[in-house]
C-alpha positions as CSV (number, residue, x, y, z in Angstrom):
1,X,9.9,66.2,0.5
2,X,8.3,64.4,-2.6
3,X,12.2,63.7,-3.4
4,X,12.8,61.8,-0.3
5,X,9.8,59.8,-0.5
6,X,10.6,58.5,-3.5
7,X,13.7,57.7,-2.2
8,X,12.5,55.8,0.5
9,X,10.2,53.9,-1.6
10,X,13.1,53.1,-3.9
11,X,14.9,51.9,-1.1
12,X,12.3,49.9,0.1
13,X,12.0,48.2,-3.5
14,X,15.8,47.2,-2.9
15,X,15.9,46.1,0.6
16,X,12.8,44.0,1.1
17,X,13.7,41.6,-1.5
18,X,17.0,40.9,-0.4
19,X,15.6,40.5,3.4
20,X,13.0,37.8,1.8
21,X,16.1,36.3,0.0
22,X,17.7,36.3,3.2
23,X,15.4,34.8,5.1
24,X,15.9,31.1,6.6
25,X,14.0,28.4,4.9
26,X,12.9,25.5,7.7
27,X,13.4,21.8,6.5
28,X,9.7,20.7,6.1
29,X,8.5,17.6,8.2
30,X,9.0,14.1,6.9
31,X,6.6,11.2,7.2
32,X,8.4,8.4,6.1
33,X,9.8,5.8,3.9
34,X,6.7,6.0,0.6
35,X,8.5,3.4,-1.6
36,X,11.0,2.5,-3.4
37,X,11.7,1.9,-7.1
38,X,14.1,-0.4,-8.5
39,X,14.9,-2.1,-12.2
40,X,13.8,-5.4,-13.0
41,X,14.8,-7.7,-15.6
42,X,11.1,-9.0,-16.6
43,X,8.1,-7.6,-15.1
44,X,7.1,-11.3,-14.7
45,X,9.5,-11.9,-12.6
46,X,8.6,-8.9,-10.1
47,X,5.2,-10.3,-10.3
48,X,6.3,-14.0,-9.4
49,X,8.7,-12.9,-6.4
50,X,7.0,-9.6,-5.1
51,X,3.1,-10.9,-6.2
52,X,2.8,-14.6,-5.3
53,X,5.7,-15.3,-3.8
54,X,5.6,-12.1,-0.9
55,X,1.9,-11.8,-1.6
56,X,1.8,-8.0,-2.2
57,X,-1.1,-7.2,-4.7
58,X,-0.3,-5.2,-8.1
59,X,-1.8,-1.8,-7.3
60,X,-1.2,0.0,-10.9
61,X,0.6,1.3,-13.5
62,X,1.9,4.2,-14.7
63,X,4.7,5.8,-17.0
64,X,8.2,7.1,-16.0
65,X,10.9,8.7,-18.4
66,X,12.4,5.4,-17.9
67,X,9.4,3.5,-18.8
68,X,6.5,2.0,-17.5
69,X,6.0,1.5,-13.7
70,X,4.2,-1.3,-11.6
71,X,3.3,-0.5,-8.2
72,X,3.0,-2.9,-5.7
73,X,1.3,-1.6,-2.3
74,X,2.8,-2.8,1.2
75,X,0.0,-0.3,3.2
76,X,-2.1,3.0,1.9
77,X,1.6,4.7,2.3
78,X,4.1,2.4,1.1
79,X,5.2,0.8,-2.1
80,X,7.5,-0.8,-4.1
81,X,8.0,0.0,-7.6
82,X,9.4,-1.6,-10.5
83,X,10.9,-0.6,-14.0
84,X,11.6,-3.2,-16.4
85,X,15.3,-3.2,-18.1
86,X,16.5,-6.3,-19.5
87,X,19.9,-5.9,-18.5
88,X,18.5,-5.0,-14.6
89,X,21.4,-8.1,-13.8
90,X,24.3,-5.5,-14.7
91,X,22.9,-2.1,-13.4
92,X,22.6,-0.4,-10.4
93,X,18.8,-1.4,-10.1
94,X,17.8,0.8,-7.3
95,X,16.4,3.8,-9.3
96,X,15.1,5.8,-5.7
97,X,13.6,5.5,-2.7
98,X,11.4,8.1,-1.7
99,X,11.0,9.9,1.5
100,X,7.1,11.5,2.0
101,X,7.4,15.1,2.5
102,X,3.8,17.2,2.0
103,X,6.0,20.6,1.6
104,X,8.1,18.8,-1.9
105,X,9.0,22.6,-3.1
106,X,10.0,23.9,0.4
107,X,12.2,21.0,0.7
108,X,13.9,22.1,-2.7
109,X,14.5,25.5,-1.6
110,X,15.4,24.3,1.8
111,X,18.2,21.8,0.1
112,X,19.1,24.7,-2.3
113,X,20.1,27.1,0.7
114,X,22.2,24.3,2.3
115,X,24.4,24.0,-1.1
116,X,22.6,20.7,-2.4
117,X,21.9,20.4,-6.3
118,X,18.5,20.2,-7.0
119,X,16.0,20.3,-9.7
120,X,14.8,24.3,-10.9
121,X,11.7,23.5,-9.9
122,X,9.3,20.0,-9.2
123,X,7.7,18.0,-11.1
124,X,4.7,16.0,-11.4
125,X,5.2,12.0,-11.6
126,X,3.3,9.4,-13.9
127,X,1.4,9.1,-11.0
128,X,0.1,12.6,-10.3
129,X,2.8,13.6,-7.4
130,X,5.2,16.2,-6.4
131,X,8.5,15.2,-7.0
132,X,11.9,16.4,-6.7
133,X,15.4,13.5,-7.2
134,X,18.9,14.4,-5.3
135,X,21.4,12.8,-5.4
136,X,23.0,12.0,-1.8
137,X,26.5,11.8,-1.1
138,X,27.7,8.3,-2.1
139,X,25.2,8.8,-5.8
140,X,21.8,7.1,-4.1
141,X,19.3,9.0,-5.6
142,X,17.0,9.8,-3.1
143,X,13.1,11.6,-3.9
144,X,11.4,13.8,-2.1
145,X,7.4,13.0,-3.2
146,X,4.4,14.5,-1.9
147,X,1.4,11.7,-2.5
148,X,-1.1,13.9,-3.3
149,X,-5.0,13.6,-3.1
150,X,-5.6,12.9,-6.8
151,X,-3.0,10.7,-7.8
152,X,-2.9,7.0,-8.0
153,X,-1.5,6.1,-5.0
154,X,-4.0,8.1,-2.6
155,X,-6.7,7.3,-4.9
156,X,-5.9,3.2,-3.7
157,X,-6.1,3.8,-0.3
158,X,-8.4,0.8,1.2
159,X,-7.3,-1.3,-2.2
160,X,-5.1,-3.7,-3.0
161,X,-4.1,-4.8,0.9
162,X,-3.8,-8.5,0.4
163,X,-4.5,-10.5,2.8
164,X,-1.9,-12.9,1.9
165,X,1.2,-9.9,2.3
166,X,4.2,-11.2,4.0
167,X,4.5,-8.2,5.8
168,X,2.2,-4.6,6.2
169,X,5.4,-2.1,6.6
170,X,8.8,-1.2,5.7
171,X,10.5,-0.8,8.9
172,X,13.7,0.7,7.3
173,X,15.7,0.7,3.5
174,X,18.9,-0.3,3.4
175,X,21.1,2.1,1.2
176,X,24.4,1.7,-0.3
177,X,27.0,4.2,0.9
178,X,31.0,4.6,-0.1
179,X,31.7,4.5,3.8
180,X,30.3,4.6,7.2
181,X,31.0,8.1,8.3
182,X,29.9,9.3,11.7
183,X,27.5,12.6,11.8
184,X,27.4,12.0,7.3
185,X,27.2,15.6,6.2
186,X,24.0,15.1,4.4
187,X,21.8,13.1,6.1
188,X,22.6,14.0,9.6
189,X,23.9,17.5,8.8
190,X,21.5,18.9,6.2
191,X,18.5,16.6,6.5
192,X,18.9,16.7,10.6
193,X,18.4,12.6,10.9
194,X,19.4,11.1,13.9
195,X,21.4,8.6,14.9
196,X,19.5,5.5,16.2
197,X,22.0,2.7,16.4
198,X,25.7,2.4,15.9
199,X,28.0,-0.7,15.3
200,X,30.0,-0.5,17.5
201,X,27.9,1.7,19.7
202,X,31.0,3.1,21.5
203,X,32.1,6.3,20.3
204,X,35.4,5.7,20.9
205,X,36.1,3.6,17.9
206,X,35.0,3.8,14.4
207,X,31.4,3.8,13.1
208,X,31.0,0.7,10.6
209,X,27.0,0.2,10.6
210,X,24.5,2.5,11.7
211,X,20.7,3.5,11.5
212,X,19.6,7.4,11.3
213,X,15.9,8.0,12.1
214,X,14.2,10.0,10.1
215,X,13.4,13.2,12.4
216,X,9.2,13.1,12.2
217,X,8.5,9.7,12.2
218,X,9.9,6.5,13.3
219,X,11.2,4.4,10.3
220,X,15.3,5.4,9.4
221,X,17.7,4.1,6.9
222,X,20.4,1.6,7.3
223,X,24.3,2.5,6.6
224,X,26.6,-0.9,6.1
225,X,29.6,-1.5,4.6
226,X,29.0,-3.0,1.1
227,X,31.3,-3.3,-1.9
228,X,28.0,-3.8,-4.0
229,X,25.6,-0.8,-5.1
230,X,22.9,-3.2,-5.1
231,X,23.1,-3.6,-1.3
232,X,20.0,-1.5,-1.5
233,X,17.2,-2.9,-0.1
234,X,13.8,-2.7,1.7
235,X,13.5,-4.3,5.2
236,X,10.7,-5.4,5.6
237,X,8.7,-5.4,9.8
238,X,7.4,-8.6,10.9
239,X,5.8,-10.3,14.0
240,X,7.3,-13.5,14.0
241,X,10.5,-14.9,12.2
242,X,9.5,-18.1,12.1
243,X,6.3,-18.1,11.0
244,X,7.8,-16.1,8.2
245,X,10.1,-18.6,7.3
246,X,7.4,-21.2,7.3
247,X,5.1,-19.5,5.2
248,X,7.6,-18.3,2.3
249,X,9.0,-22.1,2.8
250,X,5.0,-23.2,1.7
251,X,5.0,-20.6,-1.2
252,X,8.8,-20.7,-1.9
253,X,8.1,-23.0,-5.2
254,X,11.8,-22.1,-7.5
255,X,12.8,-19.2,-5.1
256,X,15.1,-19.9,-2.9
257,X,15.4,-19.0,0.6
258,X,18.4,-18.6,3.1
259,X,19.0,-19.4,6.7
260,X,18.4,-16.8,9.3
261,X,20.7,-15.0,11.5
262,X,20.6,-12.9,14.6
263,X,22.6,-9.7,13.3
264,X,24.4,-7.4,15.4
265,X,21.3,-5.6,16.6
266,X,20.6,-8.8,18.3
267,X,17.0,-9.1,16.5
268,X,16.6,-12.1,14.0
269,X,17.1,-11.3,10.2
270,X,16.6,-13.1,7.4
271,X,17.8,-11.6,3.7
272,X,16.7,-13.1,0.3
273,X,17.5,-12.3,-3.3
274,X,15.3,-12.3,-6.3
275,X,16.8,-13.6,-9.9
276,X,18.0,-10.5,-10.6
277,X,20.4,-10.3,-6.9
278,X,17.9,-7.7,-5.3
279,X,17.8,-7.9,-1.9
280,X,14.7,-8.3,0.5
281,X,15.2,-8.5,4.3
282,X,13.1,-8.7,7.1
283,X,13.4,-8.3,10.9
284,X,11.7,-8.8,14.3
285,X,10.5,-5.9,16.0
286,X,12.2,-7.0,19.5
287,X,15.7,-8.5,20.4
288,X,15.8,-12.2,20.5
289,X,13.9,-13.7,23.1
């Protein structure tokens, strides 16, 4: 009898592990677009375009293994980020963009059981968040960042919202990809993103733009066929295209500006570059009207 029941518990030892090994891990929930981070040939120059020029205030600072970091805030949740390398002109400057996730280690061992590299375990940014960088599947590296309660950008929230901003949120980013691909394996397969919008929107013939929404929230990345890695960009919501134009025509001083365009979406865009050949674009929120 005592044989047997040491058995059993032996067995036990064996088989509950594997079960929790076994066990299905759920993609956490995603809130959004948080920021995104690119090089920059001189800091002054992201403080010219992004500062004065698009009127977003400097939030902070902080260090990265590929040196230091500005922050500029759009709203308490999103930001764009700069990393200055003085030959930014001939990189791939988009270093991330970063999609908020408040479960950052159940998304690693979520990506993990769906066959994606990822890190052994998170880290903890400069700024004092959880972090994990993949790779998706045409290189972009994409991070997974929880912005928690003690680091520097929740500690902001209320600060820095100038009254002067150009615009108060990202509506989508713009991310380089080898092809259009209908249903793309990663984002749509593993990550469970929806399509929003197609070019052409009939099925019937192939994909060559289109948005996926992210699945908990309402902002979504843009897929279009670029030849450039540094198609990557941030889009940036507004009200009114032509106020818009009017105002960074008033602050323009040596930036230049281009002419808008109604894209295929049928909403007005307009796109500019900094010195460096970053892109910004913005869009209306409605169709043309």
């Amino acid at each position: 009898m005592k044989r047997y029941f040491l058995n059993s518990v032996l067995l036990l030892l064996v088989i509950v592990p594997l079960f929790t090994l076994a066990q299905e891990v759920k993609r956490p929930e995603m809130w959004g677009i948080a920021k995104m981070t690119f090089l920059v040939s001189d800091f002054d120059l992201a403080r010219e375009y992004y500062g004065r020029f698009l009127g977003f205030d400097e939030a902070f600072s902080y260090d990265s293994e590929l040196g230091k970091v500005i922050s500029f805030k759009i709203n308490d949740r999103q930001f764009l980020e700069f990393i200055e390398d003085k030959e930014a002109k001939n990189k791939g400057r988009l270093v991330s963009y970063s999609i908020e996730t408040e479960e950052v280690e159940q998304m690693r061992l979520f990506l993990e059981q769906q066959k994606i590299k990822v890190p052994d375990k998170i880290s903890i940014d400069g700024a004092g968040n959880e972090v994990i960088l993949i790779d998706d599947n045409s290189g972009v590296p994409v991070e997974f960042i929880n912005l928690t309660e003690n680091s520097l950008h929740r500690k902001s929230k209320g600060l820095y919202l100038s009254e002067n901003r150009i615009s108060t949120r990202i509506h989508h980013v713009g991310i380089y990809c080898r092809e259009v691909v209908d249903n793309d394996s990663f984002y749509a397969g593993v990550l469970g993103f929806k399509e929003l919008w197609r070019y052409p929107e009939s099925h019937n013939e192939k994909v060559m733009m289109n948005y996926y929404q992210i699945p908990n929230c309402v902002e979504n990345i843009e897929h279009y066929p670029a030849n450039d890695i540094n198609f990557s960009h941030p889009c940036f919501l507004v009200e009114d295209m032509q106020e818009t134009i009017y105002t960074l025509k008033e602050r323009r001083g040596e930036n230049k500006l281009a002419k808008p365009m109604v894209g295929k979406g049928k909403r007005w865009l307009l796109n500019i570059k900094n010195d460096d050949g970053t892109k910004v674009e913005f869009t209306e929120a409605h169709t043309i009207r």
